[in-house]
C-alpha positions in Angstrom: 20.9 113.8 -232.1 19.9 111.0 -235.0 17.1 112.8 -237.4 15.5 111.2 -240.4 13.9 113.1 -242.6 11.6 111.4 -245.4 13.2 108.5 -244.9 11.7 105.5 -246.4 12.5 102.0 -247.8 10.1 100.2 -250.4 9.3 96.3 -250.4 6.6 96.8 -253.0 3.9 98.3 -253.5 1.9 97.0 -250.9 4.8 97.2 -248.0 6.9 99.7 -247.0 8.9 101.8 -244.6 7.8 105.5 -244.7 8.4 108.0 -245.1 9.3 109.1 -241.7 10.6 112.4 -240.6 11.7 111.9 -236.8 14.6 113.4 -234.5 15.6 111.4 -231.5 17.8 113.3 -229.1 20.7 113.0 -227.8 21.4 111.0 -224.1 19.1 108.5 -222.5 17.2 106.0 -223.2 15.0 106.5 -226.6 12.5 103.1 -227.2 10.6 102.0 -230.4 7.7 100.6 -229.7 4.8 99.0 -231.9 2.6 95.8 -233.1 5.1 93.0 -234.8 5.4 94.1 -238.1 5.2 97.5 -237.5 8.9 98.4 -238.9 10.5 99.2 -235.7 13.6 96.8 -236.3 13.8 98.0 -239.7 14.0 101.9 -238.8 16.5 101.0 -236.2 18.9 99.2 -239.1 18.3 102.1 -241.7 19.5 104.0 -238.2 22.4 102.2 -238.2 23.1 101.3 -241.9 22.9 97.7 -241.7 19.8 98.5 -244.1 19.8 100.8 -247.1 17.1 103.5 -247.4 15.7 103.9 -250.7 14.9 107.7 -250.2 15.5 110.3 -247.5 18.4 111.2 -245.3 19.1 109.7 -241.9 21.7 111.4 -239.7 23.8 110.8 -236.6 25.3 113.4 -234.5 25.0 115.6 -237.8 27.0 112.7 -240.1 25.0 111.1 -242.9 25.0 107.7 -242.3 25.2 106.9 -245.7 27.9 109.1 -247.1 30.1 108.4 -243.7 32.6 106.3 -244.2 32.2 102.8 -242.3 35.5 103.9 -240.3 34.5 107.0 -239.2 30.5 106.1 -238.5 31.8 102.8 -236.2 33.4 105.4 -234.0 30.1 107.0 -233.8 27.7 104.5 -234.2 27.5 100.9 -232.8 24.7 98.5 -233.6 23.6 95.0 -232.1 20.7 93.0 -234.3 18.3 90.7 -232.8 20.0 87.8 -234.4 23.2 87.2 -233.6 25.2 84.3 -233.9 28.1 83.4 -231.7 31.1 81.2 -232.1 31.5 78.7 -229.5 35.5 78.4 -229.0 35.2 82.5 -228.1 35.4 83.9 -224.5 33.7 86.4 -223.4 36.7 88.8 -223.3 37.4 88.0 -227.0 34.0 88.6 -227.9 34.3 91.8 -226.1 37.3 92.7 -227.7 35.8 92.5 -230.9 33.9 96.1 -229.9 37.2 97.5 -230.1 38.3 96.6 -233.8 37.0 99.9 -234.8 39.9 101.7 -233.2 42.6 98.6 -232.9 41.8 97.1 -236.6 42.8 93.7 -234.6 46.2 94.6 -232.9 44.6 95.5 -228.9 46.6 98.0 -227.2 47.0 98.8 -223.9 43.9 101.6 -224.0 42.0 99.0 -225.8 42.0 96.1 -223.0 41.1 98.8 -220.5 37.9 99.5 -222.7 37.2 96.1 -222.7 38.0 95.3 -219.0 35.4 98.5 -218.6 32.8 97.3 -220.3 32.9 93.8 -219.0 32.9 95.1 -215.3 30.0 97.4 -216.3 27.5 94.5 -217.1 29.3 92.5 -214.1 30.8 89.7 -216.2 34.4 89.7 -214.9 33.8 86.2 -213.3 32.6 84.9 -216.7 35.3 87.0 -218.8 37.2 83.5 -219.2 34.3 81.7 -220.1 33.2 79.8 -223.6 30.0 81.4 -225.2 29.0 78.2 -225.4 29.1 78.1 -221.3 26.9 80.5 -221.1 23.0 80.9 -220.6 21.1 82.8 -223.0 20.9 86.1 -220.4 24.5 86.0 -219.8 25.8 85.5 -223.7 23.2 88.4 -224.3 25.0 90.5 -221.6 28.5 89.5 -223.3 27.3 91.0 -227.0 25.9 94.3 -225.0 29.3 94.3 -223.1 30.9 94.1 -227.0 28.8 97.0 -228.2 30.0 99.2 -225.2 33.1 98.9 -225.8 33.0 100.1 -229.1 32.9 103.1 -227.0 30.7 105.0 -229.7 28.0 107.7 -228.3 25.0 106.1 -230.3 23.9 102.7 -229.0 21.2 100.9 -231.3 20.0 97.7 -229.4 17.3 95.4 -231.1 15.3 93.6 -228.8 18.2 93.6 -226.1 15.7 91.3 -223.6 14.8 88.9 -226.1 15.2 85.4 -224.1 15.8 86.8 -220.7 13.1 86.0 -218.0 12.1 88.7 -215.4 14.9 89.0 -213.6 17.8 89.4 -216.1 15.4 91.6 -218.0 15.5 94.1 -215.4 19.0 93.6 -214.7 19.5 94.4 -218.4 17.3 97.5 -218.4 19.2 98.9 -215.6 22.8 98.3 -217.2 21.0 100.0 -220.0 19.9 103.3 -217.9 23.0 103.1 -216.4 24.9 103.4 -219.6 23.4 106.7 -220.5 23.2 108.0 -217.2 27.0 107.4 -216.1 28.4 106.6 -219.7 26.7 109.7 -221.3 25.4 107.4 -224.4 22.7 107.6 -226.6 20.8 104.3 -226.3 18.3 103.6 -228.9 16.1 100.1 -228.3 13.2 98.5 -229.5 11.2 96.7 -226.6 8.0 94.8 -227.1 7.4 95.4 -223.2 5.6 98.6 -222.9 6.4 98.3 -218.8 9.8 98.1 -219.2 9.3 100.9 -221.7 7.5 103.0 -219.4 10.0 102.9 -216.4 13.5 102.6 -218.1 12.9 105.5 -221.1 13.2 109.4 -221.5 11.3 109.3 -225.3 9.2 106.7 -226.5 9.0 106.5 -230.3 5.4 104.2 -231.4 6.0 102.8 -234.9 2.6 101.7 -236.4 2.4 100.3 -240.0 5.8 101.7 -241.1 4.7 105.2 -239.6 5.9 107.1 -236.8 2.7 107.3 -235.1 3.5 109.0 -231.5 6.8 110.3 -229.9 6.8 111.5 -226.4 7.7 111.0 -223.0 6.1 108.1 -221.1 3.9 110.4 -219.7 2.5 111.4 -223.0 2.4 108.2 -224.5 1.4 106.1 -222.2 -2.4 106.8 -222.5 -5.0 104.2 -222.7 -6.4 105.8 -226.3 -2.9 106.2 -227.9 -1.6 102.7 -227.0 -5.1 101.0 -228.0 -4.9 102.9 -231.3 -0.9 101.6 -231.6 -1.5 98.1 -231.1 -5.4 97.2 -232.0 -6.1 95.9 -228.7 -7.7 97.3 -225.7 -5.1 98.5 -223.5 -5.7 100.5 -220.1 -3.6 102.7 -218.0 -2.8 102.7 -214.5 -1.0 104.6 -211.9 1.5 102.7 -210.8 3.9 103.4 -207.3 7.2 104.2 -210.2 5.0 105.0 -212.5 2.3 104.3 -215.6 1.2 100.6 -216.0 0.1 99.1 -219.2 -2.4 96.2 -219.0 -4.0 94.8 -221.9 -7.3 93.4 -221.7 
């Protein structure tokens, strides 16, 4: 499981992160939800250490992210930002292979192009495996960089905005490589989503983030209430019954 426990992080004295006790357990799909600015990308970088907490103690399957060593916590922990910039002479496959440094440090073995092959079939990119980034549409370079955190092969997956750019269709494509991940992979997916929908549908725990606060964690069934969610995001939001499901609709 990941816990934090007074964790917080301090812009100044009018902004800041905290402090926020949570635990987030292990398997499924876990997504943080919230208003922009609400400090859902920054909990999910403290998470993964790409961020420095300024008080508290966050830890992953019982290892203290910031004690860990970066060798040890990449075979743990894998991480993919919001921004991520991509050179355009790199295949796919390379790209992929970058997952794997953690355990090759650069030299691939044998073990390690099977993870890679793995992960690439798993988000159905073996005909593009050949392919420049730069030949790419934005859904299917965004599929590439999840393929490369898969195959990092850690149990912890921290996505931020994974759907960012993707229309309808890829984004349910992506939520369902996502569910399938934990389901048949046995990982630990951690997302932020501005969607509460896809939310909804795709998650076991979602984790509202209001003003740098953990406001509501729950199953969709608990969260998804007209009250809570209004209260989350300022805005009047109601609830239906949907045929898979609660809908969202703001009004």
């Amino acid at each position: 499981m990941i816990t934090l426990s007074e964790v917080s992080k301090v812009y100044s004295s009018d902004v800041q992160i905290g402090p926020v006790s949570l635990t987030i357990p292990a398997g499924g799909v876990t997504t943080l939800v919230g208003p922009n600015g609400a400090g859902k990308s920054t909990l999910l970088t403290m998470i993964g250490r790409l961020l420095g907490i300024d008080e508290g103690v966050i830890e992953v399957a019982g290892y203290d992210v910031v004690k860990t060593s970066s060798k040890d916590l990449a075979k743990i922990l894998s991480i993919l930002r919001q921004e991520n910039s991509f050179i355009t002479r790199l295949t796919v496959r390379q790209l992929v292979g970058f997952g794997r440094y953690p355990h090759s440090h650069g030299r691939l073995t044998v073990e390690d192009e099977e993870a890679i092959s793995k992960a690439i079939d798993f988000l159905d990119m073996r005909e593009l495996e050949g392919r420049y980034l730069d030949q790419l549409s934005g859904g299917q370079r965004q599929r590439a960089y999840v393929a490369m955190v898969l195959a990092q092969d850690t149990e912890y997956v921290l996505l931020d905005e994974p759907l960012n750019n993707l229309d309808m269709k890829h984004s349910v494509q992506m939520m369902k490589h996502l569910r399938r991940a934990a389901e048949e992979l046995g990982r630990t997916i951690v997302v932020v989503l501005h969607d509460l929908n896809f939310a909804a549908h795709y998650s076991d725990y979602i984790c509202a983030v209001q003003d740098g606060a953990v406001v509501e964690f729950g199953t969709p069934a608990e969260i998804m209430e007209a009250e809570k969610l209004t209260r989350v995001f300022g805005t009047p939001v109601n609830v239906f019954a949907g045929p898979t499901g609660p809908i969202a609709v703001y009004y």
